[in-house]
C-alpha positions in Angstrom: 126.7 8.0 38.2 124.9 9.6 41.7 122.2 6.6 42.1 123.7 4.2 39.7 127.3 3.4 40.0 127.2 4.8 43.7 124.8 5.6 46.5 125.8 9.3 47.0 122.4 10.9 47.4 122.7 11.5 51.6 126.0 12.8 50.9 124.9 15.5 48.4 121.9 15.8 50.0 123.8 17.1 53.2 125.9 19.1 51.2 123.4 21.2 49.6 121.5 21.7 53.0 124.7 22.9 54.5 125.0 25.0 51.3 121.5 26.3 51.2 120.7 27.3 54.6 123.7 29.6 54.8 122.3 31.3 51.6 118.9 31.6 53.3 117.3 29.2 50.4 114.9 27.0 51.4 115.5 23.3 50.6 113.7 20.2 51.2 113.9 16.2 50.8 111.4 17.0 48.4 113.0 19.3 46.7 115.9 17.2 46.6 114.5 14.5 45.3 112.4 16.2 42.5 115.9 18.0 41.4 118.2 15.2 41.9 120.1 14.5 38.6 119.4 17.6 37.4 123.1 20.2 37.0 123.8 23.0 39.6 122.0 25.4 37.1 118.9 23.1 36.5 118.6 22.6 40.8 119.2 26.7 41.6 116.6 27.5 38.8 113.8 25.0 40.0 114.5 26.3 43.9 114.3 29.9 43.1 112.0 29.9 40.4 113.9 31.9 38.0 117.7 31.2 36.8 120.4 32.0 39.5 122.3 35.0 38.8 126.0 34.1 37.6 127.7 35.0 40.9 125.1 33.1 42.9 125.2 30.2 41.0 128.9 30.1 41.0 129.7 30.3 44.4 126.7 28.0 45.9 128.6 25.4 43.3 131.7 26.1 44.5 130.7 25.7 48.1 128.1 22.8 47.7 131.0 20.7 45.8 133.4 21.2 48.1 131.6 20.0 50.7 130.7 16.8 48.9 133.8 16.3 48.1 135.5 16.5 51.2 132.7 14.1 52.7 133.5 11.1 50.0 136.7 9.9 51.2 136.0 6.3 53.0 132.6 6.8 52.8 131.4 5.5 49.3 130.8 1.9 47.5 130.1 0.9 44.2 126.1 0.1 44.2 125.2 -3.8 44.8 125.5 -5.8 41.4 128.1 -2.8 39.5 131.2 -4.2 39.9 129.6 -7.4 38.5 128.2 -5.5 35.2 130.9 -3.6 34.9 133.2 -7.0 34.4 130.4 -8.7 32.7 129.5 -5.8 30.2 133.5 -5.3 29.2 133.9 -8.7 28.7 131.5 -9.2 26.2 132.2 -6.1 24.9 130.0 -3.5 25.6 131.6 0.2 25.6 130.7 1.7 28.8 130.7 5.7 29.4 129.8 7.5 32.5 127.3 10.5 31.6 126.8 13.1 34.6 125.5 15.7 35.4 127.8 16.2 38.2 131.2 18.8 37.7 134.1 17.5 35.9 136.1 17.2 39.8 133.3 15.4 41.3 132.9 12.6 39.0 136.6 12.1 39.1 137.1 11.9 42.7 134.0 9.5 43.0 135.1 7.2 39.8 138.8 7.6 41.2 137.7 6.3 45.2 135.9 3.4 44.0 139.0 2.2 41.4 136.4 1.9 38.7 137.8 3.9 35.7 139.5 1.2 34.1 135.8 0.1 32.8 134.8 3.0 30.8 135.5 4.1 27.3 134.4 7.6 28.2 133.5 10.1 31.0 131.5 12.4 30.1 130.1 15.6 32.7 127.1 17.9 31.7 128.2 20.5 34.0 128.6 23.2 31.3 126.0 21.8 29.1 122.2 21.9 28.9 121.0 19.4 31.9 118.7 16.8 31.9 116.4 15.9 30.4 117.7 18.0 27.4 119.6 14.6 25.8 123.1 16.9 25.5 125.1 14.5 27.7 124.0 11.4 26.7 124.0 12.4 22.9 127.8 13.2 23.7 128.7 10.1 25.4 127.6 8.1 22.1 129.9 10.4 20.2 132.7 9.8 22.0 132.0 6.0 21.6 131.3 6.1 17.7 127.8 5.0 18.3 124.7 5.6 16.9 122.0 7.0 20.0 119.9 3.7 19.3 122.3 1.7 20.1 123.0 3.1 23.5 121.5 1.5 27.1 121.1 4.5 29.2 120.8 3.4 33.4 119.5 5.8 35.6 117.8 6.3 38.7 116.5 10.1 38.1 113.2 11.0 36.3 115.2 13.7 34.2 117.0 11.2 33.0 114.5 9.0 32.2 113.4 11.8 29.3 117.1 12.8 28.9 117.3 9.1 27.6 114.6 9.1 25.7 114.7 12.4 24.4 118.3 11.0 23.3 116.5 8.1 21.3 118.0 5.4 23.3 116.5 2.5 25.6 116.5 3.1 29.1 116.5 0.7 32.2 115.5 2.7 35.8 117.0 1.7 39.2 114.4 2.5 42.3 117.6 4.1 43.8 115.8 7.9 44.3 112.4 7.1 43.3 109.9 4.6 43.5 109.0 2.4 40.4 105.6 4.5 39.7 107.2 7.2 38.8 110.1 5.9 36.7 106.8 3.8 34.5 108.6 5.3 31.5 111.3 3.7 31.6 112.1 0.4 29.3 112.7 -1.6 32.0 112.7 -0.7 35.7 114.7 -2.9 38.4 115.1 -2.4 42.0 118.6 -3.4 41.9 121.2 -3.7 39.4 121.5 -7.2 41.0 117.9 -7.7 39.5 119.5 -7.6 36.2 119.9 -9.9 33.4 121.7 -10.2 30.4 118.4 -10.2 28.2 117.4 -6.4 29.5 120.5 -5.6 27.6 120.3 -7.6 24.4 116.5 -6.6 24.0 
């Protein structure tokens, strides 16, 4: 969702800054970047070094969401070329599921402000499961569609979810939304926009 479906990364990015400096953690773009598509539990255990006590954890979330979420409203757009795949892909069929590693709250307030539910079969947030790259997510998103993993299209823009894809044993087409193309080599196919696309990156 965060790089894909909508350009969200400044927003969060302000958020857990906000977030962060009032716990005394330090936090950089770098460290953004390197933990970006990664769950609240994946980020707070690569920025400590260790996993965040419950407590912790639970209120940074708490606090960082919030802000996030209050900062949306009016201020986010469906990603050039989405709305166009999103119509294309339903029309000819596809079944299309958003898998997150965002909370439950923020992919519904973010899937909810740009009207783009209608287009997907299911939603599916990682919040309370094992984050990228562990394959949880996306391995649930295909059950909830009744499809086999290889015969699931993973799009992402994050390098955890880049292996999360694989590691999933599906295909896997990068968007240089976060990261530059070098480091998203592993991908099957790597695009610089979704507007870049074409039908044959799907079918093959």
């Amino acid at each position: 969702m965060d790089g894909v479906l909508v350009d969200s990364g400044e927003l969060h990015f302000q958020a857990w800054s906000q977030t962060l400096a009032e716990a005394g953690i330090s936090f950089s773009l770098e460290s953004f970047r390197k933990t970006f598509g990664m769950n609240n539990t994946g980020i707070m255990t690569f920025l400590l070094g260790k996993p965040p006590d419950p407590s912790l954890l639970s209120y940074i979330s708490d606090r960082k969401e919030g802000f996030f979420r209050q900062a949306i409203h009016g201020q986010v757009h469906p990603m050039p070329g989405v709305l166009t795949w999103l119509k294309r892909l339903k029309r000819l069929g596809y079944l299309q599921a958003v898998a997150s590693s965002a909370p439950q709250a923020n992919i519904d307030a973010l899937v909810d402000e740009m009207q783009v539910r209608a287009y997907f079969a299911a939603i599916v947030s990682a919040y309370d499961m094992p984050g990228k790259p562990d394959p949880a997510v996306f391995l649930e998103a295909a059950r909830r569609l009744d499809l086999s993993p290889e015969r699931c299209i993973v799009v992402e823009d994050a390098l955890s979810g880049v292996a999360a894809a694989h590691h999933a044993g599906m295909k896997c087409i990068a968007v240089t939304t976060t990261n530059p193309r070098q480091d998203l080599a592993e991908a099957d196919v790597t695009v610089d926009s979704l507007v870049e696309l074409q039908l044959e990156d799907f079918r093959r």
